[in-house]
C-alpha positions in Angstrom: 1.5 4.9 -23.2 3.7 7.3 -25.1 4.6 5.5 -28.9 7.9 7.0 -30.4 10.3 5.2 -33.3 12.6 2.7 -31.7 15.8 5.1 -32.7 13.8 7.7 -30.2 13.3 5.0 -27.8 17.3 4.1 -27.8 18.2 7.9 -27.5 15.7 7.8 -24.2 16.5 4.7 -22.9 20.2 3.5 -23.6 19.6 -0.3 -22.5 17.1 -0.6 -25.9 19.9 -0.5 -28.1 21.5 -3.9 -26.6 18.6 -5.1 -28.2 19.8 -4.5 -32.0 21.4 -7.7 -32.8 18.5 -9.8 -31.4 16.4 -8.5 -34.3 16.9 -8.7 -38.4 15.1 -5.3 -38.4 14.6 -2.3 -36.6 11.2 -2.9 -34.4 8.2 -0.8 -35.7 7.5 1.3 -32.6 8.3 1.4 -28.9 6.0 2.6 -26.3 6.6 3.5 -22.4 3.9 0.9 -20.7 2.3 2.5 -17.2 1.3 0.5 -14.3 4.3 -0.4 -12.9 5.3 1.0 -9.9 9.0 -0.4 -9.8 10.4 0.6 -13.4 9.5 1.7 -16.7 9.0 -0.6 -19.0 9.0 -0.9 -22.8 6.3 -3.2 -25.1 8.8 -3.3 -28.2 6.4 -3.7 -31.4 8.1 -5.4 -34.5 6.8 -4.8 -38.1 5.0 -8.0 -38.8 3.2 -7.1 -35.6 4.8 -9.7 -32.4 5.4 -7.8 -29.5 7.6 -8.2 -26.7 8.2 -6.3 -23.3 11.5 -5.2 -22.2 12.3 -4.8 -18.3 15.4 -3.0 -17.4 18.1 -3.2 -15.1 18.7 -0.1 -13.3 19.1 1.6 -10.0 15.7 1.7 -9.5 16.0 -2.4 -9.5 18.7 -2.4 -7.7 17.6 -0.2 -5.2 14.6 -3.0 -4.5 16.9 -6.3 -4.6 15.5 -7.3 -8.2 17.0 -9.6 -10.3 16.5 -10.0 -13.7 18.4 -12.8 -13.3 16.3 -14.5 -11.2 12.9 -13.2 -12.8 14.5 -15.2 -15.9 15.1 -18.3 -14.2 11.5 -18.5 -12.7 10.0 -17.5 -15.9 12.3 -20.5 -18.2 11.3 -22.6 -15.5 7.2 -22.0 -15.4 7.2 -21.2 -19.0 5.4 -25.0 -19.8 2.5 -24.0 -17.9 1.6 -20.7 -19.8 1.2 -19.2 -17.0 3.7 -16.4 -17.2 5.6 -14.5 -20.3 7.9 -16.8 -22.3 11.2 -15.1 -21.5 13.1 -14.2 -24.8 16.6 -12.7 -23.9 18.8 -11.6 -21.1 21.3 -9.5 -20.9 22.9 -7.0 -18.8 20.9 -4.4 -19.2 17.8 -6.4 -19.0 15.4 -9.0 -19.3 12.6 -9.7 -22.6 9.5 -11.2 -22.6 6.9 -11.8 -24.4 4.2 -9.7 -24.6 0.9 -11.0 -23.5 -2.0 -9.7 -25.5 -5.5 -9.9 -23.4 -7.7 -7.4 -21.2 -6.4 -6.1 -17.8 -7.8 -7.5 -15.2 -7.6 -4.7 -12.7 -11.1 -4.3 -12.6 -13.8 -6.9 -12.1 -11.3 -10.0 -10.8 -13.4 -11.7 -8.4 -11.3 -13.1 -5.1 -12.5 -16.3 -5.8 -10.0 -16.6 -8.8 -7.4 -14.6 -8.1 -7.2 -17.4 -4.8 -6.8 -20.4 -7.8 -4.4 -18.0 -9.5 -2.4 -17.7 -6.4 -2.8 -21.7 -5.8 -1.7 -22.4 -8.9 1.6 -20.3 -8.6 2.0 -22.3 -5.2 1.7 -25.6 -6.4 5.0 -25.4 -8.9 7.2 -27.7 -7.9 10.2 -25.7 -6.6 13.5 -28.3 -6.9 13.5 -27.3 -10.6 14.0 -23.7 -9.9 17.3 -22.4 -9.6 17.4 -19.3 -6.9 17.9 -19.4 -3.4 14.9 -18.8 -1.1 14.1 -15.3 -0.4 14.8 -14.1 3.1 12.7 -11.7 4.7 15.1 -10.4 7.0 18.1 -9.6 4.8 14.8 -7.9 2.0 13.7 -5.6 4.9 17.2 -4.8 6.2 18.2 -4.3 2.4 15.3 -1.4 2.4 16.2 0.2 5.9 20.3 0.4 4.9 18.9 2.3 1.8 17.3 4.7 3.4 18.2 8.6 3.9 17.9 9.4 8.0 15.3 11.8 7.1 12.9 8.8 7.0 14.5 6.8 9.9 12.0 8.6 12.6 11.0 7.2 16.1 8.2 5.8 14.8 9.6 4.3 12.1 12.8 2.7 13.4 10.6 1.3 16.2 8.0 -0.6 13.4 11.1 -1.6 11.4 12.8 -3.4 14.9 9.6 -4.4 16.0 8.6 -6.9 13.0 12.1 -7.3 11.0 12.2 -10.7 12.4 10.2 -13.8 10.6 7.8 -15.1 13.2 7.9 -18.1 14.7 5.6 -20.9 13.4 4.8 -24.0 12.5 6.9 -25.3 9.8 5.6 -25.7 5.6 6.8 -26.0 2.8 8.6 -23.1 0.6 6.8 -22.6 -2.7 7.0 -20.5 -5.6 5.9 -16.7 -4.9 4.8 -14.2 -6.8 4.4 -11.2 -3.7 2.6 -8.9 -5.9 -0.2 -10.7 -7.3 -3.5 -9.0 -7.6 -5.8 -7.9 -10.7 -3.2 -5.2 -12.3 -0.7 -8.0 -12.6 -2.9 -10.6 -14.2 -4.5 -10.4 -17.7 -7.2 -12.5 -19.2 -6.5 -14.5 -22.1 -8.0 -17.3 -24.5 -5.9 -19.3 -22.0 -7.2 -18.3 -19.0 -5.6 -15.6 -16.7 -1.8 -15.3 -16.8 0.4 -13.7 -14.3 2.8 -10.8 -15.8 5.6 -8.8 -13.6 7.4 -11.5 -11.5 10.5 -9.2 -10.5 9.5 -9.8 -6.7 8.6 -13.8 -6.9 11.0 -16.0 -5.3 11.1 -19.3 -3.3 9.1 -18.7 0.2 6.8 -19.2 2.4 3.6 -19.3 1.0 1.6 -17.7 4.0 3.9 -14.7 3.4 2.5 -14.3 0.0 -1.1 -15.3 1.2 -1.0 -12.4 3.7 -0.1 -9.9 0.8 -2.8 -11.2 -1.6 -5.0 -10.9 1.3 -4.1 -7.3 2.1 -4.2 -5.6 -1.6 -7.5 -7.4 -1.8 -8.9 -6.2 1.6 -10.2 -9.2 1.8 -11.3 -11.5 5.8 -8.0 -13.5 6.6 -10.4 -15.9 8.2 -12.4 -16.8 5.2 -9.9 -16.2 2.9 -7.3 -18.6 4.1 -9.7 -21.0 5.2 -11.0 -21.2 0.6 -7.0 -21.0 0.3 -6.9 -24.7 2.3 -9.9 -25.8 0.8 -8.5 -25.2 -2.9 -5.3 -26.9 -2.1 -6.7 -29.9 0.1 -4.8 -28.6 3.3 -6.3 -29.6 6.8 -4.0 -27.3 9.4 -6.8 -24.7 8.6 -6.1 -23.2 12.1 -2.4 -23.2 11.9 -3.0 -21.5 8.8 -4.9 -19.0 9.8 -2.5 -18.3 12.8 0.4 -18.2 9.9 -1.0 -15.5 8.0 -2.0 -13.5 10.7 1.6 -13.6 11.7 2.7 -12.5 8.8 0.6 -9.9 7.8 1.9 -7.0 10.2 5.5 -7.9 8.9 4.5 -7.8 5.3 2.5 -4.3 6.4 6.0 -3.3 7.5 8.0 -4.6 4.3 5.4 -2.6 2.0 5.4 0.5 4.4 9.7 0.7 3.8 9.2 -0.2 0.0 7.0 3.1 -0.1 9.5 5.1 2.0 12.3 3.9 -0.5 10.1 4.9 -3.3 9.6 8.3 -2.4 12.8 9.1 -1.9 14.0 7.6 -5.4 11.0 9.6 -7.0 9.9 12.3 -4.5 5.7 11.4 -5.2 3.9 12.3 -2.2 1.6 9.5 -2.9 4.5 6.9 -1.6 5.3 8.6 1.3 1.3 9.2 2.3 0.7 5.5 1.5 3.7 5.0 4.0 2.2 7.0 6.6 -1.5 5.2 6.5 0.5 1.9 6.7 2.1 3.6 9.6 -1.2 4.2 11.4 -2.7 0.6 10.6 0.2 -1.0 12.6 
């Protein structure tokens, strides 16, 4: 992380400086915060040490359907439960939030409780949350229409047709989603693990966001969803299973066209090679 004043923080990122009436004094420091694959991020230091991040709105988030908006409005609404960043101020440019102070817990997370984490996320009650529920279609269609031909190929266009309808299945209930939960999201605390970066969550089916935990976590769908049931007292185990499974080459296909639109907003081979494996594994 690069640490700079906050006056060369607002020369090198504008939206900072829509920040300047929120505090009494200038913060202490800024620093640029890696990880994040969507957009840089700020942790905003103050001089009697609190800390907060600041997430951006930019192309970049526009680009990949996220609202700060939104991300606001689940955060207020979960904020009770600890779980997540207290969210401090929205504005235009962007959204605060608190900064959570703990150790990373890319490394070392056993499946075991990122599966409660993921549970726990899934048993908010959703009538109190005010966003409209996410629709897979119009998210993969929004990636596709952003593309450049160059990365509309054969192969390509015929994935994208091939699984940009939601399957057919048994009906459950929507549920609070996070869709990119997984160790370098999740920090361990003296409250137990909280969830940061909820630009993607939304209202949704819940086997959609199973199927991506499952998949960043190489982890057995079989035994995986069959825990999942287990930790939230569910007894269609099979119709589960069936659920996820149906899922998972359509969420292959969303995060194959998220790493197609990232190279070509930032030209890193690494997206469009992470592209190409997801190619080969459908």
């Amino acid at each position: 992380m690069a640490r700079m004043s906050w006056q060369e923080a607002c020369q090198l990122d504008d939206s900072l400086a829509s920040l300047d009436s929120l505090f009494s004094l200038a913060p202490d420091y800024a620093r640029t915060l890696t990880g994040g694959l969507t957009n840089r991020c700020w942790k905003i230091v103050l001089r009697d040490g609190s800390a907060y991040v600041w997430r951006p709105t930019t192309h970049i988030t526009q680009a990949f359907s996220i609202s700060r908006i939104q991300e606001y409005q689940i955060l207020t609404t979960i904020e009770p439960s600890r779980i997540g960043p207290k969210p401090i101020y929205i504005n235009g440019h962007g959204l605060l939030v608190e900064w959570i102070e703990g150790e990373s817990l890319t490394k070392g997370l056993s499946f075991e409780s990122l599966l409660k984490s993921l549970v726990r996320v899934h048993s908010f009650p959703t009538a109190r949350i005010p966003i409209a529920p996410f629709n897979y279609t119009a998210r993969v269609d929004h990636y596709w229409i952003r593309l450049e031909s160059r990365y509309k190929s054969e192969a390509y266009q015929a994935i994208y047709h091939k699984w940009r309808q939601a399957p057919s299945l048994v009906p459950v209930d929507l549920t609070l989603c996070h869709f990119d939960l997984a160790g370098y999201n999740m920090v361990d605390t003296p409250l137990g693990h909280r969830i940061i970066d909820w630009e993607y969550a939304s209202i949704a089916d819940p086997r959609l966001d199973l199927a991506l935990c499952i998949d960043i976590a190489e982890e057995s769908p079989y035994e995986a969803v069959a825990r999942y049931c287990q930790l939230r007292n569910l007894i269609e185990v099979d119709d589960w299973i069936a659920g996820v499974q149906a899922w998972q080459p359509r969420a292959t296909m969303m995060a194959l066209l998220w790493y197609l639109l990232a190279h070509q907003l930032w030209g890193d081979e690494q997206y469009l090679s992470q592209a190409q494996q997801l190619l080969e594994g459908l």
